[in-house]
N, C-alpha and C positions, 0 to 999 in steps of 0.2 A: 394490070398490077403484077409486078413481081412478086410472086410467094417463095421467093428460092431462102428467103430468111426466117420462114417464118416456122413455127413449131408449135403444135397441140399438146395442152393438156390437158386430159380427163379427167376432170374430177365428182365422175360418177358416184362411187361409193363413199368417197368423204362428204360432199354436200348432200347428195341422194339420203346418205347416212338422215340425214336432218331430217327428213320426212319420216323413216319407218323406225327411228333410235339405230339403226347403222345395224337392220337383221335382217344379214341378208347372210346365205349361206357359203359355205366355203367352194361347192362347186360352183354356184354363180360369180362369186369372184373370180375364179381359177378362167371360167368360160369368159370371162368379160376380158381378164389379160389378153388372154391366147387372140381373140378376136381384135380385139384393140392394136395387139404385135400381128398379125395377118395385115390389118388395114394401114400398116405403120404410121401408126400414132404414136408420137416422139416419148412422152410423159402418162403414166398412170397413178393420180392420185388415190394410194389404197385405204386411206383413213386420216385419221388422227393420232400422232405421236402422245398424247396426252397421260396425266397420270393417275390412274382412280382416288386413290388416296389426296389427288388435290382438288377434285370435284366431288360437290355434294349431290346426292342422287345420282349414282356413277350408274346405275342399272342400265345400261348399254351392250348391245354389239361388240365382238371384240375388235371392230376397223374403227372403235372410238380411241380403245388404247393399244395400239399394236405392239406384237411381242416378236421379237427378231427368230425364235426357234418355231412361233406358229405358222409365220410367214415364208419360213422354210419350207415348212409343209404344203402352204397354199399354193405356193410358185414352186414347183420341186427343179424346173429349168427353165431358168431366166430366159428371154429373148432380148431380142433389141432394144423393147419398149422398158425407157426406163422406170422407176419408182419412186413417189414423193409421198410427202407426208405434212402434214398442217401439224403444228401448234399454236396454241394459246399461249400468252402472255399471264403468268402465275398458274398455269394448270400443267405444265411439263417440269418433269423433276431431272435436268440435265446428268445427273447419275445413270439415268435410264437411257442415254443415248449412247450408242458405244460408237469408236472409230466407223468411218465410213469401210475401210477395210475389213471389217469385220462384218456387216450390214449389209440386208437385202437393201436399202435404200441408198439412193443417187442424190436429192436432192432432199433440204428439210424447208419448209416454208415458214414463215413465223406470221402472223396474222394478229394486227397491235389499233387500236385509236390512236389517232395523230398526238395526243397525252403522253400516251406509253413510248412512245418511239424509241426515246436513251434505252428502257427495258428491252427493247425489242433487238436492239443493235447488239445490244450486251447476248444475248441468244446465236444471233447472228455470227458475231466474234468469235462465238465458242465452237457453233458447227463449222463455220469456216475451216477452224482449227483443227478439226476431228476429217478432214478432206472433203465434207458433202456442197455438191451445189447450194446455195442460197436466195433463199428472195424474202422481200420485206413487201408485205400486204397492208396499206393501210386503207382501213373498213370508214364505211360512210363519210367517203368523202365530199357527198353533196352537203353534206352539214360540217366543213372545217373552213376555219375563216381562213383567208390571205394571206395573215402575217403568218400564223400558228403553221401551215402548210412548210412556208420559205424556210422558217425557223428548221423545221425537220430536215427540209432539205439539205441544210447545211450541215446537219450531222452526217445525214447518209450519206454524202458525197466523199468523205471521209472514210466511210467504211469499207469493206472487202465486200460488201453484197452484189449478189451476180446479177439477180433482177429484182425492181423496184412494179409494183400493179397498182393500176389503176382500178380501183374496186367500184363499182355500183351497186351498193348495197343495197339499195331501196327500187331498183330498176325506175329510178325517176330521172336516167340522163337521156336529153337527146345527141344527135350524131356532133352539134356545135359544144353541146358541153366537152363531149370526149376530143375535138379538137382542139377546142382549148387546154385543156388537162393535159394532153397528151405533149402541148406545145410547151406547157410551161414544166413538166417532169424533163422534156428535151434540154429545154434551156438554162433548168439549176443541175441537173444529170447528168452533162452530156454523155459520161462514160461509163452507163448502167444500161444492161438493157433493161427492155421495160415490155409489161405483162399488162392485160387486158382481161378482168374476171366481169361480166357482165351480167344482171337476174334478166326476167324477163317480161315482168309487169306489163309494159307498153309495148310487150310483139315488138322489141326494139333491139335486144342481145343479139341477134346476131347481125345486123345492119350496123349495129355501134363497133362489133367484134370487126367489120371488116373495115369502118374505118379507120378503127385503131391500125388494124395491120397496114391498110395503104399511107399512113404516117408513119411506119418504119418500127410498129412495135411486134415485139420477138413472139413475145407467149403469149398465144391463144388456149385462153378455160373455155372447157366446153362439158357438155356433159352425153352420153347416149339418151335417144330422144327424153333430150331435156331434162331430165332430172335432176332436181335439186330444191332445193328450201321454199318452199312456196309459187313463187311465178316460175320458180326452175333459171338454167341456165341457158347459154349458146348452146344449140342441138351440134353434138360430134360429129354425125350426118352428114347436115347441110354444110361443114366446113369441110370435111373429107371429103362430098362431092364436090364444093366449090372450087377449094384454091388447085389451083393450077400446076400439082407436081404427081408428075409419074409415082413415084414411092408410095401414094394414097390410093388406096384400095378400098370401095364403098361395101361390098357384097359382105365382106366379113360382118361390118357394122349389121346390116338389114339384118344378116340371119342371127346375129346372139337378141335384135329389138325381139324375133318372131320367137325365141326360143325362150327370154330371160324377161323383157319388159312389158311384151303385151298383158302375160300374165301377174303379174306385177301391179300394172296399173288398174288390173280389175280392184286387187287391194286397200292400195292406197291412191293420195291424190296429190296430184303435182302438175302445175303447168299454169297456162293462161287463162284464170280466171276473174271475173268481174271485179269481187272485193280485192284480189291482188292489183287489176288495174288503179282502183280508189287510189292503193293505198302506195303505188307510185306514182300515179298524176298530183298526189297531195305531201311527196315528198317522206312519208311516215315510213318505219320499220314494218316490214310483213306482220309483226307479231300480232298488229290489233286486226289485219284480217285472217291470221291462221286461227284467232281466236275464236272470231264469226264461223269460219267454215266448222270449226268444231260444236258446235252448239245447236238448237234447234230451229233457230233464225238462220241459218246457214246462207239462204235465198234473198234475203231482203234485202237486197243490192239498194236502192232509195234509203233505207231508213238508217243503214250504213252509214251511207254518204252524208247524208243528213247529219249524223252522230257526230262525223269527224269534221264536220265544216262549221257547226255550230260554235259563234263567239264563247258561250257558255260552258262548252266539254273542255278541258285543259287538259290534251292528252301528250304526252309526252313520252312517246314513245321511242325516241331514239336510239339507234347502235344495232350492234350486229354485222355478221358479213350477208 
């Protein structure tokens, strides 16, 4: 495979964020850059642009709602490795977003349901306009019908956005779903590229991450071992040792894991776990097994299963990235 196209993002502390409310400190941050720019890693996603005042229960991390003069502080010199940021779709107050010229940030991502999309383009439009790279996220796409999917397409094909992602929200795709996906974003897209955000319920993110890449898609999500919302992400690791370019450098990664994560995961918990497998082999949101692992049943992997396959439970759990 040619990786000479292809480029990493991390989006450690913005998904990571989802497991500990996004508290993590400003020297782990600062240590995670430097390390990420040593191992030239293209993209580092630092949080979420998002805005307190449009979220209820805003009690967060401040990599929930970034502030251009904190982030000054946290990166005092930039490197290579550029800088992104997630928003939501009704939780960013585009007031709060200044010229990219003015902005520690390179790119803005916008993260919408195939519903939102007009909403999401209208975002889109606007950073474009303020100079920052772009990409349009659309979230659980194992639950968007056919037409509703083509339908979006045709707006976004239209639009100024730079990359379009293929999202696994539910870590329920095998390696044929993402070829298909990836075939048909080719065929209504031709002239987007296109991004690959992967969980990893089924031990299956990064085998799906590299097929994505070997069908020609640009931005690889990944995260430092794995962290991220539940099953977690594509490990940063195994992609920086995998693809095949000089400019990746594995050792930076290993030493911020031994200095920033191990300790970390004594913490909190994140990765490939049983009720996360459930609850991608059955197609559901993490949420109903972040729920179990939080509770005193945590273990009861069968009675779980049971719960969620039962004619009788109507859970409806849908959405999310």
């Amino acid at each position: 495979m040619n990786d000479s196209h292809v480029k990493i993002l991390d989006c450690t502390i913005r998904d990571g964020g989802l497991v500990n409310n996004w508290d993590f400190s400003v020297d782990f941050v600062r240590d995670l850059y430097y390390s990420l720019n040593a191992a030239g890693v293209e993209y580092m996603e630092i949080g979420y642009k998002n805005s307190p005042k449009l979220l209820k229960g805003a009690e967060a991390g401040p990599w929930r709602f970034l502030d251009e003069s904190f982030l000054r502080e946290v990166i005092p010199e930039k490197g290579d490795t550029k800088l992104s940021a997630l928003v939501d779709i009704g939780r960013v107050d585009e007031n709060d977003i200044l010229p990219r010229s003015e902005s520690m940030l390179d790119m803005i991502r916008v993260a919408c349901y195939v519903k939102d999309v007009d909403k999401a383009l209208d975002l889109v439009n606007k950073f474009h306009g303020y100079g920052y790279e772009t990409s349009l996220n659309i979230m659980a796409l194992s639950n968007v019908m056919e037409h509703d999917l083509i339908e979006a397409f045709q707006q976004i094909a239209g639009s100024p956005v730079d990359v379009v992602y293929v999202v696994d929200s539910f870590g329920s795709l095998y390696h044929r779903d993402i070829e298909h996906l990836v075939a048909k974003f080719q065929r209504y897209l031709p002239d987007k590229q296109l991004g690959i955000h992967a969980h990893n319920n089924m031990q299956l993110a990064f085998s799906n991450t590299l097929t994505a890449a070997e069908l020609g898609v640009t931005f690889l999500d990944a995260s430092v071992f794995g962290m991220g919302r539940a099953a977690g992400n594509c490990n940063t690791e195994l992609l920086v040792s995998f693809l095949k370019n000089p400019k990746y450098e594995l050792r930076p990664i290993l030493e911020v894991i031994e200095r920033r994560m191990i300790p970390l995961r004594e913490k909190v918990e994140w990765g490939y776990i049983i009720p996360y497998m459930i609850s991608g082999v059955l197609n559901e949101h993490p949420r109903v097994a972040m729920a179990l692992r939080a509770s005193e049943d945590k273990d009861k992997y069968a009675e779980f299963y049971d719960r969620l396959t039962s004619p009788e439970t109507a859970i409806s759990a849908k959405g999310g990235e």
